[in-house]
DRENPA-735501 format. One record per residue (C-alpha): residue number from 1; residue in one letter; x, y, z. Coordinates in nm, 2 decimals, m for minus. Example, Ala and Ser with C-alpha at 12.3 -4.5 7.8 and 13.67 -1.06 7.14 Angstrom:
% residues 2
  resi  resn       x       y       z
     1     A    1.23   m0.45    0.78
     2     S    1.37   m0.11    0.71
//
This chain:
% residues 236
  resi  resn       x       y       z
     1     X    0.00    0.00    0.00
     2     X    0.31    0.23    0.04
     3     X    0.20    0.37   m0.31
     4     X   m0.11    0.50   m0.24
     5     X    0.00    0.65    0.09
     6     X    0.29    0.79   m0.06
     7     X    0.06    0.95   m0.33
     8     X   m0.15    1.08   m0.06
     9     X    0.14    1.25    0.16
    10     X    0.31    1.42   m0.14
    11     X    0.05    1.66   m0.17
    12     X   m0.24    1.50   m0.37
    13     X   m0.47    1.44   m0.07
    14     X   m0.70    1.68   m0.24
    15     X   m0.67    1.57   m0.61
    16     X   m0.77    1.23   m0.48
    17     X   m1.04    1.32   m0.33
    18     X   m1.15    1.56   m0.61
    19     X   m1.12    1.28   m0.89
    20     X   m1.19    0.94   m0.70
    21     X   m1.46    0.83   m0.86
    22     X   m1.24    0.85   m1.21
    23     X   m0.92    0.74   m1.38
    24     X   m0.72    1.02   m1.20
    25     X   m0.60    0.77   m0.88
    26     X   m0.28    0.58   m0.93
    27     X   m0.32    0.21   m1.04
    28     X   m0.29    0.05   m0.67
    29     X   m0.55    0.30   m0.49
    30     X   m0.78    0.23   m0.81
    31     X   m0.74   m0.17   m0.72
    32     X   m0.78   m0.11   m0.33
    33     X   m1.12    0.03   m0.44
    34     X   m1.25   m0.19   m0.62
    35     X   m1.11   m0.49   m0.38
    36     X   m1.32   m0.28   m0.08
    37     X   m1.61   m0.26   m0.32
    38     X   m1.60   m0.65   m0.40
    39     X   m1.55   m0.74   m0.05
    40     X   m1.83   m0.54    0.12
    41     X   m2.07   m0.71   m0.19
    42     X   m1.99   m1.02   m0.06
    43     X   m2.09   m1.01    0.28
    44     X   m2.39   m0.78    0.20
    45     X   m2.52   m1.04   m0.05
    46     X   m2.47   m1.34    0.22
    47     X   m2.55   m1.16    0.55
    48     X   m2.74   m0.86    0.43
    49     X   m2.72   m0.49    0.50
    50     X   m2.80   m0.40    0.83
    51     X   m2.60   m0.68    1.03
    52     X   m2.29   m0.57    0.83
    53     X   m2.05   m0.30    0.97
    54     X   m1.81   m0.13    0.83
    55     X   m1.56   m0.30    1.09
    56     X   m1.70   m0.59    0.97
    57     X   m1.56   m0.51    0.61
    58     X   m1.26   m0.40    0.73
    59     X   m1.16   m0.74    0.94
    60     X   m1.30   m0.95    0.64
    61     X   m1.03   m0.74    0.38
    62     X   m0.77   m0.70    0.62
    63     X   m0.75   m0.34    0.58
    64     X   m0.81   m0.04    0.83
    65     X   m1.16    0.12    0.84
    66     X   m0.94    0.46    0.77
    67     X   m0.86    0.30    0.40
    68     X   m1.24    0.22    0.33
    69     X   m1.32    0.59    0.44
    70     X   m1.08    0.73    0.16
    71     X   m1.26    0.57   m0.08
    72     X   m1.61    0.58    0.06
    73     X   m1.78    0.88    0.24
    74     X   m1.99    0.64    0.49
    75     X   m2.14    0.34    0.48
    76     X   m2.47    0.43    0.25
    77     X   m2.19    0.57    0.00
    78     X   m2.04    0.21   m0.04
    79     X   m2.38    0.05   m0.05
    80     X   m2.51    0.30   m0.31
    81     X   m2.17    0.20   m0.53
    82     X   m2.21   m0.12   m0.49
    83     X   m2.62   m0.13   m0.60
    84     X   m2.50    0.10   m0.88
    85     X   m2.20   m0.14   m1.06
    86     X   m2.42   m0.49   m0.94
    87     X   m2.72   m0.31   m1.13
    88     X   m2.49   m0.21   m1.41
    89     X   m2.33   m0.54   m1.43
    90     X   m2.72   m0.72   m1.42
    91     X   m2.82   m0.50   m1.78
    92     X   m2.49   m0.63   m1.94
    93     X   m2.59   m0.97   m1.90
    94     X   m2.92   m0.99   m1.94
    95     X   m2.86   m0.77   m2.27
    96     X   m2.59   m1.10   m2.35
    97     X   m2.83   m1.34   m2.24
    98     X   m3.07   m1.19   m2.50
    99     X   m2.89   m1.19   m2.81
   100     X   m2.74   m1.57   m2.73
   101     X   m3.05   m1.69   m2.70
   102     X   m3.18   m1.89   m3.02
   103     X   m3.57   m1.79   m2.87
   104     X   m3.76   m1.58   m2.63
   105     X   m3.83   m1.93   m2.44
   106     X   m3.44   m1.97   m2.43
   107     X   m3.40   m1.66   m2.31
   108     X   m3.58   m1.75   m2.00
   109     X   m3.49   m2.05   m1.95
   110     X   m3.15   m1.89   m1.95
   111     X   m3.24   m1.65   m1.68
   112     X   m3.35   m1.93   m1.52
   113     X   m3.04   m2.07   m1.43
   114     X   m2.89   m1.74   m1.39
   115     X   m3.14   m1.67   m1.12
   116     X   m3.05   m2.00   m0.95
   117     X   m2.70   m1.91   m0.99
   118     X   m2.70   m1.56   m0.80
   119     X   m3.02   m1.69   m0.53
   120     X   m2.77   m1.93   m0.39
   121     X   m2.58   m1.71   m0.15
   122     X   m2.81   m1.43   m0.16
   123     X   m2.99   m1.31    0.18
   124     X   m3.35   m1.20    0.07
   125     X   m3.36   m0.93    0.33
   126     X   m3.15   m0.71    0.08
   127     X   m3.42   m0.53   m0.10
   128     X   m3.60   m0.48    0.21
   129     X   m3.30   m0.32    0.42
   130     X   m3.20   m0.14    0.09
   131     X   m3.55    0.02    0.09
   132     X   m3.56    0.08    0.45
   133     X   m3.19    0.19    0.54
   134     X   m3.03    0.32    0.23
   135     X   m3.19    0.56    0.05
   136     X   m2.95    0.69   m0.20
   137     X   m2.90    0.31   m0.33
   138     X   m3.27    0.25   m0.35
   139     X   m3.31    0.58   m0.54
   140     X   m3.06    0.41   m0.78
   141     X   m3.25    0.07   m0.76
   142     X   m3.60    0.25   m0.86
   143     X   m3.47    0.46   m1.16
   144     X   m3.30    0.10   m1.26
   145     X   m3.62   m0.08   m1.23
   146     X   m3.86    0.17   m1.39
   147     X   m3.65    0.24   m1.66
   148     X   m3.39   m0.06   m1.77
   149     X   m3.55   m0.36   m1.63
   150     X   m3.88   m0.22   m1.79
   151     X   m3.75   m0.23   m2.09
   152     X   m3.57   m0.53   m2.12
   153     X   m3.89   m0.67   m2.05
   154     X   m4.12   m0.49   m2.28
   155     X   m3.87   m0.57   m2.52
   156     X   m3.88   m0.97   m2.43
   157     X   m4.26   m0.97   m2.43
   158     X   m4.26   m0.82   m2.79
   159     X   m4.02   m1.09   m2.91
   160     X   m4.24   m1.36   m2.80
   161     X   m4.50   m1.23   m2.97
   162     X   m4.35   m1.15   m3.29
   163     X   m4.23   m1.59   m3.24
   164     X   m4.55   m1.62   m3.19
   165     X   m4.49   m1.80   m2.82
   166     X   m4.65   m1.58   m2.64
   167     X   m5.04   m1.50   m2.68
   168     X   m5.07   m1.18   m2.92
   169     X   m5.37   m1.01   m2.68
   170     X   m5.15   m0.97   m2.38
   171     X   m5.12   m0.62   m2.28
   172     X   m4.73   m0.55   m2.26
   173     X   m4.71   m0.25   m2.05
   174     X   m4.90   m0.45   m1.77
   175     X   m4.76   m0.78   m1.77
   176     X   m4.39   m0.63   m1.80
   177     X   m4.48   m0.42   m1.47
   178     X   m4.63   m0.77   m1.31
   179     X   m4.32   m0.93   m1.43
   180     X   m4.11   m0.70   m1.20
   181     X   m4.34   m0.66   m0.87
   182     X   m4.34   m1.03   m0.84
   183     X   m3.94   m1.02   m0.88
   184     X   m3.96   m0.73   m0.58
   185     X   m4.26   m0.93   m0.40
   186     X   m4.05   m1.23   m0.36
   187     X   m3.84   m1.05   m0.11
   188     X   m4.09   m0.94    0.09
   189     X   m4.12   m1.15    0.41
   190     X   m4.48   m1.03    0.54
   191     X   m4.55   m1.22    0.20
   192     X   m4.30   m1.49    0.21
   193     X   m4.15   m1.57    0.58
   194     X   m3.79   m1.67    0.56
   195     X   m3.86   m1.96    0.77
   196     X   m4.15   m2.12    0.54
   197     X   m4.00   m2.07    0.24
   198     X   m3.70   m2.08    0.02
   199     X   m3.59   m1.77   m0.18
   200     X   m3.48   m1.96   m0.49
   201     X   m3.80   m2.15   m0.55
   202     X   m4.02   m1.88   m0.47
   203     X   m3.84   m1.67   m0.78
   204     X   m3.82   m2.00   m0.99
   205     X   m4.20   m2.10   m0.95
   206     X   m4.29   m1.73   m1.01
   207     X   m4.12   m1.76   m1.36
   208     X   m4.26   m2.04   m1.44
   209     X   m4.59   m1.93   m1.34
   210     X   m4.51   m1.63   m1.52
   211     X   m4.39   m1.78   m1.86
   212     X   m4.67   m2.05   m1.88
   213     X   m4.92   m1.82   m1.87
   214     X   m4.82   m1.62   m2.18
   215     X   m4.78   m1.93   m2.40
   216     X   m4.99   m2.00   m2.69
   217     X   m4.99   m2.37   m2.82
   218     X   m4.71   m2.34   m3.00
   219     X   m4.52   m2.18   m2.74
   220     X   m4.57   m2.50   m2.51
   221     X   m4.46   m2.72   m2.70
   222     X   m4.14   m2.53   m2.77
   223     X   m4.11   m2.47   m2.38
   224     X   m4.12   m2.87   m2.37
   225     X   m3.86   m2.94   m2.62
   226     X   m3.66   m2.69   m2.44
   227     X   m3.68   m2.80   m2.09
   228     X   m3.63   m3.19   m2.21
   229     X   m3.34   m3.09   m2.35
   230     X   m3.20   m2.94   m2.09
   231     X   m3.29   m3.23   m1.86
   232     X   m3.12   m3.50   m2.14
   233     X   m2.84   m3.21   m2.17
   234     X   m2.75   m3.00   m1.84
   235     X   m2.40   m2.93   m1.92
   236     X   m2.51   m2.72   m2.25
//
């Protein structure tokens, strides 16, 4: 770290500041960033937000809590960053995800397994503690959801309908805003209790639920040829 500090005690203590949240930092205070920012995800995702402190990310990076607060104002400035690059990171893939898939069914069967993938470690107290305890990040999580995650799903809607999988008299607007409050609903635990259900199969059997009831005939069986293949093929 003798870089950074360095840096910092020839006279750039206010240039650093001025331009940390840009290329202007020397490589190894850029990489210290981003290894706080990874490290605080981490346990937020497992443990949640409230029951993480910022000693707690400090012991788990082996760092002093004075290094996380050159980078980070306080704790809701980390928590916004982080909600702003996972968010970020969510649109690339989903925008991959979409343009690999072969169909609109693909796609979310893909998504599928993505869901899976993330719901393994995740604590579904986050949105809830976001909503109720950060409210610079969940600023950032509403503008995300009412304006990319809309249309990414307007857009998937339309495709299916235009493959003629989905039924053509479903209203798009609606069902993509359905689409998204069940998402949110699912970590809601006046809805769901943590101790009666499991996250990951509440958000898989509302996709299904979801999907199957947008199919038309032809849309089913391409659904079945789809998941039979998986089943015959899980490695693909």
């Amino acid at each position: 770290m003798g870089g950074l500090w360095s840096y910092l005690h020839d006279g750039n203590i206010k240039v650093f500041f001025r331009f940390r949240y840009i290329h202007h930092l020397p490589l190894d205070a850029l990489e210290i960033k981003a290894r706080i920012l990874a490290g605080a995800k981490e346990l937020y995702m497992r443990y949640g937000l409230k029951s993480v402190t910022m000693d707690d990310v400090a012991r788990h990076l082996a760092v002093s809590k004075k290094t996380i607060y050159l980078f980070y104002k306080d704790k809701h400035d980390l928590v916004a960053q982080i909600c702003e690059q996972h968010l970020d990171q969510e649109k690339c893939l989903l925008e991959e995800i979409t343009s690999s898939a072969v169909n609109v069914l693909d796609e979310s069967i893909k998504i599928g397994e993505h869901l899976r993938k993330e719901i393994i470690n995740l604590n579904p107290s986050l949105l809830y503690e976001l909503e109720k305890f950060h409210p610079k990040a969940w600023k950032i999580y509403l503008e995300h959801k009412n304006g990319v995650i809309i249309q990414l799903m307007k857009k998937n809607l339309e495709r299916g309908i235009a493959e003629g999988f989905f039924r053509p008299d479903i209203h798009v607007e609606i069902m993509a805003r359905l689409r998204i409050e069940q998402i949110q609903m699912a970590f809601d635990p006046t809805v769901f209790p943590k101790d009666r259900f499991s996250f990951g199969e509440i958000q898989l059997q509302l996709l299904q639920h979801f999907t199957r009831g947008l199919l038309t005939k032809k849309g089913f069986l391409e659904l079945e040829r789809l998941e039979n293949n998986q089943i015959q093929n899980p490695n693909l």
